[in-house]
Backbone atoms as SQL, in Angstrom:
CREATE TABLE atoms (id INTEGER PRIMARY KEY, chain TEXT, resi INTEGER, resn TEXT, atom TEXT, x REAL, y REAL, z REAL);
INSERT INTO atoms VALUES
  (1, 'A', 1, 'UNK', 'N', 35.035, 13.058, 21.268),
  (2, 'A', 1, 'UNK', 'CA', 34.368, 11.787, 21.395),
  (3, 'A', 1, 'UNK', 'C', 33.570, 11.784, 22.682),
  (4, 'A', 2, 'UNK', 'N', 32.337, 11.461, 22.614),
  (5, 'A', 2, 'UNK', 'CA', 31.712, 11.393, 23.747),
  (6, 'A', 2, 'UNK', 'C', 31.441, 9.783, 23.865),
  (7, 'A', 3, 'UNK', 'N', 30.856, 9.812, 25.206),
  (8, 'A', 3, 'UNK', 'CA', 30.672, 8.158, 25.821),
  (9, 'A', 3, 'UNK', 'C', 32.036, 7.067, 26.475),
  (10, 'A', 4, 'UNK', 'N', 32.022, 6.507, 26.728),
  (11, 'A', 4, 'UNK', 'CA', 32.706, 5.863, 27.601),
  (12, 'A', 4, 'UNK', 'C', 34.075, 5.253, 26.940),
  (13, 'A', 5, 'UNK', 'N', 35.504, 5.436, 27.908),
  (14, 'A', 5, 'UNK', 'CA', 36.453, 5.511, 27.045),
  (15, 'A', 5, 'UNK', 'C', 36.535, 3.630, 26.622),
  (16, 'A', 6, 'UNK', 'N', 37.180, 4.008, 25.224),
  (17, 'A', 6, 'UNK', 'CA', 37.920, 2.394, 24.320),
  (18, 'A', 6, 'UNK', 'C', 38.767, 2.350, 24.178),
  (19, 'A', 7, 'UNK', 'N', 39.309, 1.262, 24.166),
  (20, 'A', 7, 'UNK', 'CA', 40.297, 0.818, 23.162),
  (21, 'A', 7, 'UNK', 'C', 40.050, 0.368, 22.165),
  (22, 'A', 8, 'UNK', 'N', 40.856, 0.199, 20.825),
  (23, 'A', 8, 'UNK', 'CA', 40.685, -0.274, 19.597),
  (24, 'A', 8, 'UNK', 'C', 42.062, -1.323, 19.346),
  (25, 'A', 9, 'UNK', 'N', 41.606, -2.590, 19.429),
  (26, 'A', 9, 'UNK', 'CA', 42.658, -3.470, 19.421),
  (27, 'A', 9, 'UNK', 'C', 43.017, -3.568, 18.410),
  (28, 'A', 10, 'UNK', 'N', 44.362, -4.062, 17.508),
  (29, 'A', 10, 'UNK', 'CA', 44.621, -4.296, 15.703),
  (30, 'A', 10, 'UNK', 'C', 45.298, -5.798, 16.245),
  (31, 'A', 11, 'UNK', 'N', 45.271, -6.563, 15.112),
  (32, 'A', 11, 'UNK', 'CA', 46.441, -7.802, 15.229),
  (33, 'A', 11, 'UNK', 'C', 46.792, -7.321, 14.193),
  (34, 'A', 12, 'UNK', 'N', 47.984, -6.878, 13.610),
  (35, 'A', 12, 'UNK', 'CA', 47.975, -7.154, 11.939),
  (36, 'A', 12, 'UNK', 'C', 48.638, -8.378, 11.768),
  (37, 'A', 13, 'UNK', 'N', 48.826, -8.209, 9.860),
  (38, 'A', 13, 'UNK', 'CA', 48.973, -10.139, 9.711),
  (39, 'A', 13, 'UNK', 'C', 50.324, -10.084, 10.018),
  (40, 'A', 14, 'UNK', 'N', 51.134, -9.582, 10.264),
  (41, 'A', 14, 'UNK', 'CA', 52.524, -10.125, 10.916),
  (42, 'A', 14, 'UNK', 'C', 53.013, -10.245, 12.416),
  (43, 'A', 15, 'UNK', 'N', 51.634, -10.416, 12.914),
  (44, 'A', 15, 'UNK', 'CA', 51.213, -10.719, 14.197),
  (45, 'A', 15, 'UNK', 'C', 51.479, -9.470, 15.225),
  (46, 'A', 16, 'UNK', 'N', 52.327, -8.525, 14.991),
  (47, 'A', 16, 'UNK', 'CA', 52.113, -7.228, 15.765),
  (48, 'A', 16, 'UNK', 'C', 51.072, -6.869, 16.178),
  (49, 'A', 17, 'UNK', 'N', 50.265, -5.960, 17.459),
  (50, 'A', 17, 'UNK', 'CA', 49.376, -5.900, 17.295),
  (51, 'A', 17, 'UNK', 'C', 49.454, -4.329, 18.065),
  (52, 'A', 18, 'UNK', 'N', 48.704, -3.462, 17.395),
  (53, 'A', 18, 'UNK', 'CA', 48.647, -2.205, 17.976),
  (54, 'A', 18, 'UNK', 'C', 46.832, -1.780, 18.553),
  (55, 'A', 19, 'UNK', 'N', 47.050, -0.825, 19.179),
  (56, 'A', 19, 'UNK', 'CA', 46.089, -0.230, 19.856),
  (57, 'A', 19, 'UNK', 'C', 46.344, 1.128, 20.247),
  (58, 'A', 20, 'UNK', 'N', 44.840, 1.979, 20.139),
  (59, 'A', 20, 'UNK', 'CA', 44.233, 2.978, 20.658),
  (60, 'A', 20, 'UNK', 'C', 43.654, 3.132, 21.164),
  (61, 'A', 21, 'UNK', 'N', 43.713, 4.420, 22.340),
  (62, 'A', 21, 'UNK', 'CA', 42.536, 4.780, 23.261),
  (63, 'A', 21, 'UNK', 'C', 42.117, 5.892, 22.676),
  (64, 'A', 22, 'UNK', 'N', 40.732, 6.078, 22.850),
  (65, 'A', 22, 'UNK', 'CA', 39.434, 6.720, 22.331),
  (66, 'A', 22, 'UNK', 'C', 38.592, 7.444, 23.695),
  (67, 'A', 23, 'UNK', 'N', 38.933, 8.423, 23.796),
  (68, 'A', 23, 'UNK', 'CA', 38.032, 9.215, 24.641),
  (69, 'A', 23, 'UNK', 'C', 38.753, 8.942, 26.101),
  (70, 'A', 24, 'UNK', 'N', 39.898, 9.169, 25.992),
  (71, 'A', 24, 'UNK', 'CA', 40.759, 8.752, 27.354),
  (72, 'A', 24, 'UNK', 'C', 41.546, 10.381, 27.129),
  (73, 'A', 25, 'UNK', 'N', 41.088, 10.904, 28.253),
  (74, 'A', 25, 'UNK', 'CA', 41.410, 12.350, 28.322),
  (75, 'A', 25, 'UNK', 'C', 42.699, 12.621, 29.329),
  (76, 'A', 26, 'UNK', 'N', 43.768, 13.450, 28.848),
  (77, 'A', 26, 'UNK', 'CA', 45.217, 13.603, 29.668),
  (78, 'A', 26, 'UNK', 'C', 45.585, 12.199, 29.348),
  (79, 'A', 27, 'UNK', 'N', 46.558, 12.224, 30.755),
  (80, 'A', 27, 'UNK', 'CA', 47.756, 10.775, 30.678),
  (81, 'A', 27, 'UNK', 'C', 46.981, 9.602, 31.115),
  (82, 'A', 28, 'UNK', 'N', 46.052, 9.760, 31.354),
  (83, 'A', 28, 'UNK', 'CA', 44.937, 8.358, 31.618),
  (84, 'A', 28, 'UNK', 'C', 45.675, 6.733, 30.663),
  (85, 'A', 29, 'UNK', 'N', 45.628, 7.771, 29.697),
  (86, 'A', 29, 'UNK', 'CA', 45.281, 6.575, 28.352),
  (87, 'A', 29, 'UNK', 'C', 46.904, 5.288, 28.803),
  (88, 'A', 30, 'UNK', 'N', 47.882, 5.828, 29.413),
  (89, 'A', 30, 'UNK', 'CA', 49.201, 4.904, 30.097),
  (90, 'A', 30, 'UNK', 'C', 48.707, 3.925, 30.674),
  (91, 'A', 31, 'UNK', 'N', 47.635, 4.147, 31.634),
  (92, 'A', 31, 'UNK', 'CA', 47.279, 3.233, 32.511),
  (93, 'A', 31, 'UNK', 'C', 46.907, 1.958, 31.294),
  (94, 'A', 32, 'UNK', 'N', 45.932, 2.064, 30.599),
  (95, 'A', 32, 'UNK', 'CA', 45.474, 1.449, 29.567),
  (96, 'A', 32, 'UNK', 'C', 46.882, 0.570, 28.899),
  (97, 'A', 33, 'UNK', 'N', 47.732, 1.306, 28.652),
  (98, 'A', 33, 'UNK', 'CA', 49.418, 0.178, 27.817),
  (99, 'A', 33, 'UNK', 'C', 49.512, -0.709, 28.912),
  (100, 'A', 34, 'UNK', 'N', 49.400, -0.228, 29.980),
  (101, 'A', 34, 'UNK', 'CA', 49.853, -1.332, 31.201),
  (102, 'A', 34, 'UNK', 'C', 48.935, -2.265, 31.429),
  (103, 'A', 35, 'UNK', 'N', 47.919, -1.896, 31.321),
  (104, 'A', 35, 'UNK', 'CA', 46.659, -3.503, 31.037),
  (105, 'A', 35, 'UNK', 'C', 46.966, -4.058, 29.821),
  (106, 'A', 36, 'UNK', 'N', 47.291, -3.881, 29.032),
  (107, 'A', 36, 'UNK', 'CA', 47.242, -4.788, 27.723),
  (108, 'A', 36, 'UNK', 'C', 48.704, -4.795, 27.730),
  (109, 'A', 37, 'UNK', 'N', 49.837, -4.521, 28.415),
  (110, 'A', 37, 'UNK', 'CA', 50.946, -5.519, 27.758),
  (111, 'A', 37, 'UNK', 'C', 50.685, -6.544, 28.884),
  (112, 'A', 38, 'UNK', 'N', 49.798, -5.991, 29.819),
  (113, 'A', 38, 'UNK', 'CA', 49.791, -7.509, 31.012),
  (114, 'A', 38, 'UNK', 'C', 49.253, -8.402, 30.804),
  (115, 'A', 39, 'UNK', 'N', 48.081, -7.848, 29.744),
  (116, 'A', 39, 'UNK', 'CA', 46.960, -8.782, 28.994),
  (117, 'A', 39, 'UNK', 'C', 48.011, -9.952, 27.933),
  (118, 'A', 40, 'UNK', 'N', 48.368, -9.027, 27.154),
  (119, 'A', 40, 'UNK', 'CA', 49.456, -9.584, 26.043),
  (120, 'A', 40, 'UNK', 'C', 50.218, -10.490, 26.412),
  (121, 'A', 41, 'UNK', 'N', 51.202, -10.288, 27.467),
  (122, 'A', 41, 'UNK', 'CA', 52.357, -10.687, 27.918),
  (123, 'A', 41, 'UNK', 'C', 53.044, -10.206, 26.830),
  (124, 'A', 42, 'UNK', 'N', 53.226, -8.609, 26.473),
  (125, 'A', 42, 'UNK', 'CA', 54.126, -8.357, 25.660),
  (126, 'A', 42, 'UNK', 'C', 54.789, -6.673, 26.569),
  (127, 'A', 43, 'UNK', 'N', 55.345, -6.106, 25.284),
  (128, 'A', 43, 'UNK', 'CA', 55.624, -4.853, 25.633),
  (129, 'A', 43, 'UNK', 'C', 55.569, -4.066, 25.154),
  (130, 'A', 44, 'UNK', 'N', 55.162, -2.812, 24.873),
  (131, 'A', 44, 'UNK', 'CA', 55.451, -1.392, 24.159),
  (132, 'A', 44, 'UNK', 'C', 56.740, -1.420, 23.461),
  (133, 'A', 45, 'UNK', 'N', 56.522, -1.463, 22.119),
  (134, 'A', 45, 'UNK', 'CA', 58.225, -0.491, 21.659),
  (135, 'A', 45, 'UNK', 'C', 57.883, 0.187, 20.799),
  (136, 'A', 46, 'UNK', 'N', 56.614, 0.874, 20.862),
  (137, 'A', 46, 'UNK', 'CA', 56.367, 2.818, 19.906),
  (138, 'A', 46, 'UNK', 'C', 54.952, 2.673, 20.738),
  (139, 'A', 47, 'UNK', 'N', 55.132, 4.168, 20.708),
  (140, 'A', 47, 'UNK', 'CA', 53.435, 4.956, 21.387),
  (141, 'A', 47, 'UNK', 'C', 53.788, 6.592, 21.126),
  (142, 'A', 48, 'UNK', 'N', 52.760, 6.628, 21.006),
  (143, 'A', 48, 'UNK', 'CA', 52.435, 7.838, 20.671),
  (144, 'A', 48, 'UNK', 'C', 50.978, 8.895, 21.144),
  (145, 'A', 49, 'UNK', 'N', 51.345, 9.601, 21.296),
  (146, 'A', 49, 'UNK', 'CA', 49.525, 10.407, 21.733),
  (147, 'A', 49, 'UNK', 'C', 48.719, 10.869, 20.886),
  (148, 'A', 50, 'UNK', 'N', 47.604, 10.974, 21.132),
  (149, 'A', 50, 'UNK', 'CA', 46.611, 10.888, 20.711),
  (150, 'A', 50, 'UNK', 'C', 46.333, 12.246, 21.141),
  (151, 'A', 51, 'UNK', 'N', 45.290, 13.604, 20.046),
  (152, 'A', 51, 'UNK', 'CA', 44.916, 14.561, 20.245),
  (153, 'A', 51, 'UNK', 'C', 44.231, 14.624, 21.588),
  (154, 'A', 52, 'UNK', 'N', 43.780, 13.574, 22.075),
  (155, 'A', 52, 'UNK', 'CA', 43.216, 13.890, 23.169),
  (156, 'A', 52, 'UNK', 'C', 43.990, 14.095, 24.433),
  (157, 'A', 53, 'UNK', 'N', 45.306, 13.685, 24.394),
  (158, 'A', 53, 'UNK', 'CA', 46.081, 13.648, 25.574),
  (159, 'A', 53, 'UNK', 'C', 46.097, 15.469, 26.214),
  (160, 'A', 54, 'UNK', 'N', 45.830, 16.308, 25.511),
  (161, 'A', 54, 'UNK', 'CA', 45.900, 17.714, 25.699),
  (162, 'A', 54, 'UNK', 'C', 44.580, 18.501, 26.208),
  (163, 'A', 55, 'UNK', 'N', 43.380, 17.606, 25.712),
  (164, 'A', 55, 'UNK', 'CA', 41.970, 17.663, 26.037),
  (165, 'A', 55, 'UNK', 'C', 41.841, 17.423, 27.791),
  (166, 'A', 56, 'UNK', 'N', 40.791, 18.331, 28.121),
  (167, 'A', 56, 'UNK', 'CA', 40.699, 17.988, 29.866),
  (168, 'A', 56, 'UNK', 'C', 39.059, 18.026, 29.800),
  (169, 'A', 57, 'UNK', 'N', 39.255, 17.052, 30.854),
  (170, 'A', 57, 'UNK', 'CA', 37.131, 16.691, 30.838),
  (171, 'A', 57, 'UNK', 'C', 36.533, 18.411, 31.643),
  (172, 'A', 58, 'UNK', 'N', 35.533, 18.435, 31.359),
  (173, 'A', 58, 'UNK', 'CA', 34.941, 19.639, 31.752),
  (174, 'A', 58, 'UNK', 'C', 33.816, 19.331, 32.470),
  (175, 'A', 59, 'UNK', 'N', 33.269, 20.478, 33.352),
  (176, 'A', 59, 'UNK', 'CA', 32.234, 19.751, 33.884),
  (177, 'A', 59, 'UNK', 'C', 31.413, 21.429, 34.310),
  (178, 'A', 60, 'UNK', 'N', 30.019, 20.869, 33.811),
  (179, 'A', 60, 'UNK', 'CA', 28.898, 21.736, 33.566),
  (180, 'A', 60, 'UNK', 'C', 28.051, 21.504, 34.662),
  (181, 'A', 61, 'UNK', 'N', 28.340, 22.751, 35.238),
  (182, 'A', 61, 'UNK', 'CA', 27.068, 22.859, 36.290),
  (183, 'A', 61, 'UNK', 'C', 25.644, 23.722, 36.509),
  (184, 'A', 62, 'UNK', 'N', 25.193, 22.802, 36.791),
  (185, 'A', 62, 'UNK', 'CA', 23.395, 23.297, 36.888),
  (186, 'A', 62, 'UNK', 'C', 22.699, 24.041, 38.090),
  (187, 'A', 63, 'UNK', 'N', 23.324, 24.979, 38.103),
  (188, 'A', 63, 'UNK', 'CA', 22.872, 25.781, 39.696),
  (189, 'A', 63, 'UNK', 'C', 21.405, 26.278, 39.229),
  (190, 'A', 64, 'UNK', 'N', 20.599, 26.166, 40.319),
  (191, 'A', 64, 'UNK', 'CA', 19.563, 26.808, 40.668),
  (192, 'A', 64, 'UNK', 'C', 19.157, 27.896, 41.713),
  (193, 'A', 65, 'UNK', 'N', 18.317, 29.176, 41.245),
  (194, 'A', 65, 'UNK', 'CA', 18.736, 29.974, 43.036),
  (195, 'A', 65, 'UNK', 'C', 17.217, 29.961, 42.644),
  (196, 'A', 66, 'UNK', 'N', 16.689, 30.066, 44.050),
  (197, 'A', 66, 'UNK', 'CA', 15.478, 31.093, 44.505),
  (198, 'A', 66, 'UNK', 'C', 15.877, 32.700, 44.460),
  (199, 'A', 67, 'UNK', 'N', 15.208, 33.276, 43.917),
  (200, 'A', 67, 'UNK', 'CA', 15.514, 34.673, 43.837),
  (201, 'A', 67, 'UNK', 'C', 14.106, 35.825, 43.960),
  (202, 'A', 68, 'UNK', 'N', 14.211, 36.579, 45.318),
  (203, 'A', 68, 'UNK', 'CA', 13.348, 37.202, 45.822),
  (204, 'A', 68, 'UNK', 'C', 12.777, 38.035, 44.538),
  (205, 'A', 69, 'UNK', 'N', 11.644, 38.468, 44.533),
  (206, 'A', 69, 'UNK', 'CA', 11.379, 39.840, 43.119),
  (207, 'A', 69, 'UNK', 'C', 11.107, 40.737, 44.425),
  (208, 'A', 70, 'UNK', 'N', 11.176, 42.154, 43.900),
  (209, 'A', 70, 'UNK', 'CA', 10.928, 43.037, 44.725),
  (210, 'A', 70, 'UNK', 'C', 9.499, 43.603, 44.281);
């Protein structure tokens, strides 16, 4: 997933309400349960990870040299 990380909120109709993070790479995505049960005023009782928890951001670099010709 590229672009900026989400969440995906659910209510279902028996008022539970679950959520996913989307493009939240490693253990990041914890921080995220702790805003929304604070949001909620509720608590976690199941979580689970997401393929991405194993994913690590990468980062591409653009070097430039001057390089003498002989």
């Amino acid at each position: 997933m590229t672009g900026r990380p989400r969440v995906v909120v659910t209510v279902n109709p028996d008022g539970t309400v679950s959520a996913e993070t989307q493009g939240v790479l490693g253990e990041g995505c914890l921080d995220y349960v702790a805003v929304l049960e604070e949001l909620l005023g509720a608590r976690t009782v199941r979580s689970a990870y997401t393929a991405d928890r194993d994913r690590v951001a990468t980062v591409v670099a653009d070097e430039q040299r001057d390089v003498d010709r002989a």
